[in-house]
DRENBATI-82551 format. One record per residue (C-alpha): x, y, z; residue in three letters. Coordinates in nm, 2 decimals, padded with zeros to 4 digits. Example, Ala and Ser with C-alpha at 12.3 -4.5 7.8 and 13.67 -1.06 7.14 Angstrom:
2
+--------+--------+--------+---------+
:     xx :     yy :     zz : residuo :
+--------+--------+--------+---------+
:  01.23 : -00.45 :  00.78 :     ALA :
:  01.37 : -00.11 :  00.71 :     SER :
+--------+--------+--------+---------+
//
This chain:
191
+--------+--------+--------+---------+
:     xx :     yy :     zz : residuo :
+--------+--------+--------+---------+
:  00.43 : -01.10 :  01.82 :     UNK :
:  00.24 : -01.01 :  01.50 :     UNK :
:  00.42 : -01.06 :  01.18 :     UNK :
:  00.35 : -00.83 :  00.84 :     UNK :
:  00.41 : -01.01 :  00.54 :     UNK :
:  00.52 : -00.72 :  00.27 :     UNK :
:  00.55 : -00.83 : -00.08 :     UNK :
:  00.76 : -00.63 : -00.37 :     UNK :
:  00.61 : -00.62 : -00.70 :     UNK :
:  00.76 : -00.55 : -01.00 :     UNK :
:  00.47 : -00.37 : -01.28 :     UNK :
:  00.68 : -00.44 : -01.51 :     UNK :
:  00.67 : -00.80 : -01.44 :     UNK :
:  00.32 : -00.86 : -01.42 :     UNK :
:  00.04 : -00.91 : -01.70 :     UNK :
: -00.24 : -00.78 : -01.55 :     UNK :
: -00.42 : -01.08 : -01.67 :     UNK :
: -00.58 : -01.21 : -01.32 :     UNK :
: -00.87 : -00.96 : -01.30 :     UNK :
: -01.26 : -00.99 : -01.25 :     UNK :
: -01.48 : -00.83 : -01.57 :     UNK :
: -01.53 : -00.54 : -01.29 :     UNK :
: -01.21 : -00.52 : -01.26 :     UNK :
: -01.12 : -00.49 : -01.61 :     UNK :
: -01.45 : -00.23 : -01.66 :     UNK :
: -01.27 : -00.02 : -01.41 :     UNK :
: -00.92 : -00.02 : -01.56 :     UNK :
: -01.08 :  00.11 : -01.90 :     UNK :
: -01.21 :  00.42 : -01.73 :     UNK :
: -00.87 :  00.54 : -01.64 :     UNK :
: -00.72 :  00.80 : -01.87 :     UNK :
: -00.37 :  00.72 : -01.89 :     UNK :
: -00.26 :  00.40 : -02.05 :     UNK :
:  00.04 :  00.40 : -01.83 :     UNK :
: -00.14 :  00.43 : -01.50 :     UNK :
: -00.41 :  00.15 : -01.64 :     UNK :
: -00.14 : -00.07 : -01.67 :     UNK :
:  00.01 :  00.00 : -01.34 :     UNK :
: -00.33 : -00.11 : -01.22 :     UNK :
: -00.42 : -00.40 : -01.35 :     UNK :
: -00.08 : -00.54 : -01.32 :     UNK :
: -00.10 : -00.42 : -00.91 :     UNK :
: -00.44 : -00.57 : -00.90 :     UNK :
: -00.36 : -00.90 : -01.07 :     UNK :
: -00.07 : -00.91 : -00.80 :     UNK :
: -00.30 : -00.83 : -00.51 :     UNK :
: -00.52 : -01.19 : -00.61 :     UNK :
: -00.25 : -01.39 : -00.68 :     UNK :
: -00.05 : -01.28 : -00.32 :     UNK :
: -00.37 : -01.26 : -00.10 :     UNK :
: -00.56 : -01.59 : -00.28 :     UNK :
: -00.23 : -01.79 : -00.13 :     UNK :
: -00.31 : -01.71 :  00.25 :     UNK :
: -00.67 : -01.79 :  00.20 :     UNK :
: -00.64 : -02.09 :  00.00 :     UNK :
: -00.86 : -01.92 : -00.28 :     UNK :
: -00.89 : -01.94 : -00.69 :     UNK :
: -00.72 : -01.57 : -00.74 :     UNK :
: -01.03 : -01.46 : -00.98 :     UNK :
: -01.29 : -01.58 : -00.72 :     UNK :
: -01.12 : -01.42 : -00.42 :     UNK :
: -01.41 : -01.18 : -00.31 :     UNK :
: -01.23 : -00.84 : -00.26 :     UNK :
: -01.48 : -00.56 : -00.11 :     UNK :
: -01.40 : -00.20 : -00.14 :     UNK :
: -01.54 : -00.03 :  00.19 :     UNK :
: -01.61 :  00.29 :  00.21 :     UNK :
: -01.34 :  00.51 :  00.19 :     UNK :
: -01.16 :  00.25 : -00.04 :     UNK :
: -00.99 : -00.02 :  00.16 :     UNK :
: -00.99 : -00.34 :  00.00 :     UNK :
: -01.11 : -00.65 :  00.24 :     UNK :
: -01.15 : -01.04 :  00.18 :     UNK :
: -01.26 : -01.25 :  00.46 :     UNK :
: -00.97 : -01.42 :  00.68 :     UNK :
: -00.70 : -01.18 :  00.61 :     UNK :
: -00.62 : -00.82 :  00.62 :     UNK :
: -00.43 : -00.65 :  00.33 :     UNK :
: -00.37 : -00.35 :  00.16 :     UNK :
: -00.18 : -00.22 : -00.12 :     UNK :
: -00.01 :  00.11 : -00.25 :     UNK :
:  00.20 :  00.16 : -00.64 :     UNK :
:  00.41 :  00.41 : -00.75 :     UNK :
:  00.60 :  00.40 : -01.06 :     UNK :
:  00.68 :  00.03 : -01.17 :     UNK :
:  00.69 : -00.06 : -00.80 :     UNK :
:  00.37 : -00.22 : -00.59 :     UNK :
:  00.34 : -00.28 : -00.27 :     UNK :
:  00.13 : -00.60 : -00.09 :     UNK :
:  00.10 : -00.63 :  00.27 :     UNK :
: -00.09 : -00.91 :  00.43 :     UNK :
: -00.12 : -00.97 :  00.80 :     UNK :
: -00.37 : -01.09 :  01.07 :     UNK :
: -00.46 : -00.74 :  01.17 :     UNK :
: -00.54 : -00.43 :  01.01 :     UNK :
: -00.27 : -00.34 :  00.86 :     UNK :
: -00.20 : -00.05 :  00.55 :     UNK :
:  00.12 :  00.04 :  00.32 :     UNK :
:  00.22 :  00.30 :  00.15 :     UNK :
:  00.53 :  00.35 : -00.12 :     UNK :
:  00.62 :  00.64 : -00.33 :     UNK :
:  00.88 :  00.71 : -00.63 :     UNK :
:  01.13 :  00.98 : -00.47 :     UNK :
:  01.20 :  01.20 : -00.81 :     UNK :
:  01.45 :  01.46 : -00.63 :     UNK :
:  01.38 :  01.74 : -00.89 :     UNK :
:  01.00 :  01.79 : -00.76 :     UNK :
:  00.98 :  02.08 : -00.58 :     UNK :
:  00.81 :  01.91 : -00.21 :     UNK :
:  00.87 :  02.23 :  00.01 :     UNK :
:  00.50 :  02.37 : -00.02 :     UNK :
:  00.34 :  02.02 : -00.02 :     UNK :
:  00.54 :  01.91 :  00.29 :     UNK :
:  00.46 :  02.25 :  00.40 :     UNK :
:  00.08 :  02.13 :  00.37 :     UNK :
:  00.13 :  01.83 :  00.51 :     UNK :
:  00.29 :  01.92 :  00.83 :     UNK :
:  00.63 :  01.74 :  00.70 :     UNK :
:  00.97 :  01.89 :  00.68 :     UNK :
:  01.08 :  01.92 :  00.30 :     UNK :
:  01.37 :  01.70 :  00.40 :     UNK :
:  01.20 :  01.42 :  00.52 :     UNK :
:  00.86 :  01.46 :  00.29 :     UNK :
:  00.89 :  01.12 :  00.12 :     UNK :
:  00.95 :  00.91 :  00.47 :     UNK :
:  00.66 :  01.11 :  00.66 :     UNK :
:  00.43 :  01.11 :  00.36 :     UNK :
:  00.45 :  00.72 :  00.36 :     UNK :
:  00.42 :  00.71 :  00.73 :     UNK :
:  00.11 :  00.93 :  00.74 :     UNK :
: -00.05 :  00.78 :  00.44 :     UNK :
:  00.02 :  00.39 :  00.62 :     UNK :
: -00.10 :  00.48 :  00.93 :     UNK :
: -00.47 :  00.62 :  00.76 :     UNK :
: -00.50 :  00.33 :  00.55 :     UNK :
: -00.46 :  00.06 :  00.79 :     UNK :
: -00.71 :  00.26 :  00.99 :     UNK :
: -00.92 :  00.29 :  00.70 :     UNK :
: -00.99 :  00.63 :  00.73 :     UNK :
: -00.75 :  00.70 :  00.43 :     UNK :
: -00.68 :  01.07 :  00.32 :     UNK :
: -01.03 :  01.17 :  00.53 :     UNK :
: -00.81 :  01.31 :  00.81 :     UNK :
: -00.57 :  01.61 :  00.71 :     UNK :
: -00.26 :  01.49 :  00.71 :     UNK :
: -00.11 :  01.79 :  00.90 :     UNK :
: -00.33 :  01.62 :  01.17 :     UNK :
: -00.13 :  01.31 :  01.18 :     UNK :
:  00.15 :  01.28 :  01.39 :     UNK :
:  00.44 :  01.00 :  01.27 :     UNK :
:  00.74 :  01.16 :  01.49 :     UNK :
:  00.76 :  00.82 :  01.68 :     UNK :
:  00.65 :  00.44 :  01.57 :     UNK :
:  00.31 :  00.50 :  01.76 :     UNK :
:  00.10 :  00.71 :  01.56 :     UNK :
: -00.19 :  00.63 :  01.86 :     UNK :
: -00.22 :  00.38 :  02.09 :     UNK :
: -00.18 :  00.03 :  02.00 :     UNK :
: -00.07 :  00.07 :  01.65 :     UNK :
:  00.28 :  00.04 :  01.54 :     UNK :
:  00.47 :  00.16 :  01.23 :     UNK :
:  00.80 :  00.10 :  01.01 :     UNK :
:  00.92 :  00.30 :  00.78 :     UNK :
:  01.10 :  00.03 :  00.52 :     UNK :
:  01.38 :  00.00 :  00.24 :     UNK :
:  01.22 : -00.15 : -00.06 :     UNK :
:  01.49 : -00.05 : -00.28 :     UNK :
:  01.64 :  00.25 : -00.42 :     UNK :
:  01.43 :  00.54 : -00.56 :     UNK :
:  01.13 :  00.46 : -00.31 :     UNK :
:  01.01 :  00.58 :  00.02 :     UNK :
:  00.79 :  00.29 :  00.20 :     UNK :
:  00.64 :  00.25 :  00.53 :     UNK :
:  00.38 : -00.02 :  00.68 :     UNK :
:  00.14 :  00.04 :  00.98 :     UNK :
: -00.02 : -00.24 :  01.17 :     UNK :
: -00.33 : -00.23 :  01.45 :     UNK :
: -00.03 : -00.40 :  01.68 :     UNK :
:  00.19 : -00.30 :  01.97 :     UNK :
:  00.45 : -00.40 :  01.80 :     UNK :
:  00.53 : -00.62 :  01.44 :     UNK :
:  00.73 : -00.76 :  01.26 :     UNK :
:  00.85 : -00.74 :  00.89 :     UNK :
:  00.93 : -00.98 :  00.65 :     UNK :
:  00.98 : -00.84 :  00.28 :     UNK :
:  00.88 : -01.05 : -00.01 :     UNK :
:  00.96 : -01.05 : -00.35 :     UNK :
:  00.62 : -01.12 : -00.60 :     UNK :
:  00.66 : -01.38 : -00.86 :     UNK :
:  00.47 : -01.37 : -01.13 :     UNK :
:  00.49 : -01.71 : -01.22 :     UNK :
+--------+--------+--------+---------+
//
């Protein structure tokens, strides 16, 4: 059985204060103060979480952004997906991606789920599901979504995915390169 470690992360918690000069270079090119926060704050969370499985300094874990803008460190996959003042960390021993989004019921979804192949009643769960699964493939938003079938909890053979509570307000779902996983979810400390 693989296991998918999913940590909860509170922005509003977090200083944003373990980041490389890169790091920070980056955040000052974002527009929106807001957002930059959001960032750093998810960023710092990503070292401290992923620096405890490999037994790493947080600020000299190597992170490597491939191609299509999956983060990697060496001995442990992860990814990680914000919305609002919630972040989202999953670690696991296979490729793995997450995905969480801020349901705000007055936005009008009908002609995005429309474009998304998604039914306007269920946009937030499949949007999550779709967006998980192409992240943990690392293909991210490449493929059209409208392509990417998440009826079931086998988006393609071998891979497995949850959609998950993570509190109210928020639509989550993880994907894992596994038959079949298991969650554990994790509140992120700060401290």
């Amino acid at each position: 059985m693989t296991y998918v470690d999913v940590w909860r992360v509170d922005l509003s918690r977090w200083e944003g204060d373990v980041l490389t000069q890169v790091e920070r270079e980056r955040a000052l090119t974002f527009g929106s103060r807001r957002y930059r926060r959001r960032w750093m704050a998810a960023r710092s969370a990503v070292r401290v979480v992923v620096s405890r499985y490999v037994g790493a300094d947080p600020l000299r874990l190597p992170i490597v952004v491939g191609p299509h803008g999956k983060p990697s460190t060496s001995g442990i996959c992860f990814n990680v997906s914000h919305s609002a003042e919630l972040a989202l960390v999953a670690v696991a021993p296979v490729n793995v991606g997450v995905d969480v989004e801020e349901v705000r019921p007055e936005r009008p979804v009908a002609r995005l789920a429309a474009r998304v192949g998604a039914a306007p009643d269920s946009f937030y769960r499949d949007w999550t599901r779709k967006e998980a699964y192409l992240k943990a493939t690392g293909l991210g938003l490449r493929v059209p979504l409208r392509e990417v079938d998440v009826s079931g909890d086998e988006p393609a053979p071998g891979w497995s995915l949850l959609s998950l509570d993570v509190g109210a307000g928020y639509a989550a779902a993880v994907c894992a390169d596994a038959p079949r996983f298991e969650v554990a979810l994790r509140d992120a400390d700060p401290n």
